[in-house]
Structure formats: structure tokens, C-alpha cells
N, C-alpha and C positions, 0 to 999 in steps of 0.2 A: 811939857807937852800936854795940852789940854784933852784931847783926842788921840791916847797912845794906839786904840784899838784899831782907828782906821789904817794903821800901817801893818797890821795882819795880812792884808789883801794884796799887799804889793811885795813884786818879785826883787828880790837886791843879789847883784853880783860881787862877791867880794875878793879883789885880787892880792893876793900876797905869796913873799916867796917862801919867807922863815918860817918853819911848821911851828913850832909853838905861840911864835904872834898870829898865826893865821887861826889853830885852838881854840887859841883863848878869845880872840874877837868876835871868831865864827860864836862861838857857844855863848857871849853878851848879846849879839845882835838875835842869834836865834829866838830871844826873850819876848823878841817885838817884832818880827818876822816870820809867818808860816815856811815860805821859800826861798832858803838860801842856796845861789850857784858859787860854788866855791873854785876859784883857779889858781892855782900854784905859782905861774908867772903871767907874763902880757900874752903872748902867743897861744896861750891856753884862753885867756880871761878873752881875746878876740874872739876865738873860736865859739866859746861858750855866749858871748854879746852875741852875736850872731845867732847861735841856732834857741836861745833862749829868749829873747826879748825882755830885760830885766828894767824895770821901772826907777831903780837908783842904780850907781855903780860905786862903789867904794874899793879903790885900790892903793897902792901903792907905788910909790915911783920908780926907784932901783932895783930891777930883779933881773936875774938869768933871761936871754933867749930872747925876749924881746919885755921893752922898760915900760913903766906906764906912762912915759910920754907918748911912747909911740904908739900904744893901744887908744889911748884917750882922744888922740887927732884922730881918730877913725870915728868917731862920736858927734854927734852935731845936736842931737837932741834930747839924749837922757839927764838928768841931772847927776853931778859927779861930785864924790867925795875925798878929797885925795886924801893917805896916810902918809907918812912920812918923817926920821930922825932928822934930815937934815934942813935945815929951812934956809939954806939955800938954791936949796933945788926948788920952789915956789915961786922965785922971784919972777920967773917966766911966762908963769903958769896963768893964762888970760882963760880959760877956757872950762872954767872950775868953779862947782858953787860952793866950795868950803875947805879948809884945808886945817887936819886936828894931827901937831904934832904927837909922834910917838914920845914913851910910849903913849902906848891909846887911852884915854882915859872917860869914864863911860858917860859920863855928866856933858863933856865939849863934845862927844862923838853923838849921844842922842837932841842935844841941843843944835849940832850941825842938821842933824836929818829936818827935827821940827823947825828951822827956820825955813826950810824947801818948800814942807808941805803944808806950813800953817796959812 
């Protein structure tokens, strides 16, 4: 990523349910992130899309209460990042600009963001 600094200014929501993957990604992307919204599942990560306006979304697919399919079909014009173990859950997924199997790993996850915004 040629210009890491311009991604200071933009807001990224990131959903996950497992507290230790959400930790430890939270605390990579904070690197290259002023503002991270952090949500625990979809039903939270809606709420917080909504009253946050976040400029990327990076979540996950499988979680408690409501999935990040269902959060993500409420989206129509942010750029989206899915996370996710199973890469069968993907196969569906038309509505996504990158998709970086777990775990995370920091090289595909900031390479997903800088092909968005280069």
C-alpha cells in the first residue's frame, strides 16, 4: 500500500463474534485506522452501521443473533470486507469487495483494504 496514511481518516466497522479474533484484528487494523467501530455480532454491527456511518466494513459471517449475511444485505454502498473460516460460506457472496480467510492474516487483510482504495 503506497499511501497507508490516507487510511487514517476513514472510519472502519469491524464485526466479529469470538473475542479473541475480534482483539487481536481490532488491535492490527487500529495501526492504520484512527476510528475503529467495533461489534460483537450482525445485530449490533447493524445498529452501530447505522448510527456510525463507517467508510469500510469488515465483518464476519457466522455469528450469534443475527449473521453477517444478513447485516451486509442491508448495505448497498460501503465497501465490504468479509472474514471468515469457512470458504464455503463465500460461494454466495455477490455483494463483497474481498474476502480474506481466517485466520486473519495481516499482509491479505491490508492488501484486501489497499485494493479498495488504491
Amino acid at each position: 500500500m503506497d499511501d497507508i496514511e490516507k487510511l487514517k481518516n476513514y472510519k472502519v466497522l469491524y464485526v466479529e463474534d469470538d473475542d479473541i479474533t475480534r482483539e487481536m484484528a481490532s488491535r492490527m487494523i487500529s495501526k492504520y485506522f484512527r476510528n475503529i467501530v467495533i461489534a460483537a455480532d450482525g445485530r449490533e454491527g447493524l445498529e452501530k452501521f447505522s448510527a456510525e456511518a463507517p467508510d469500510l466494513i469488515i465483518t464476519d459471517l457466522s455469528m450469534p443473533e443475527m449473521s453477517g449475511f444478513e447485516m451486509i444485505s442491508h448495505n448497498k454502498d460501503v465497501p465490504i470486507i468479509v472474514t471468515t473460516a469457512y470458504r464455503n460460506e463465500t460461494e454466495s457472496l455477490d455483494n463483497v469487495n474481498a474476502v480474506v480467510f481466517k485466520p486473519v492474516n495481516k499482509k491479505l487483510l491490508l492488501q484486501a483494504i489497499s485494493d479498495i482504495y488504491d
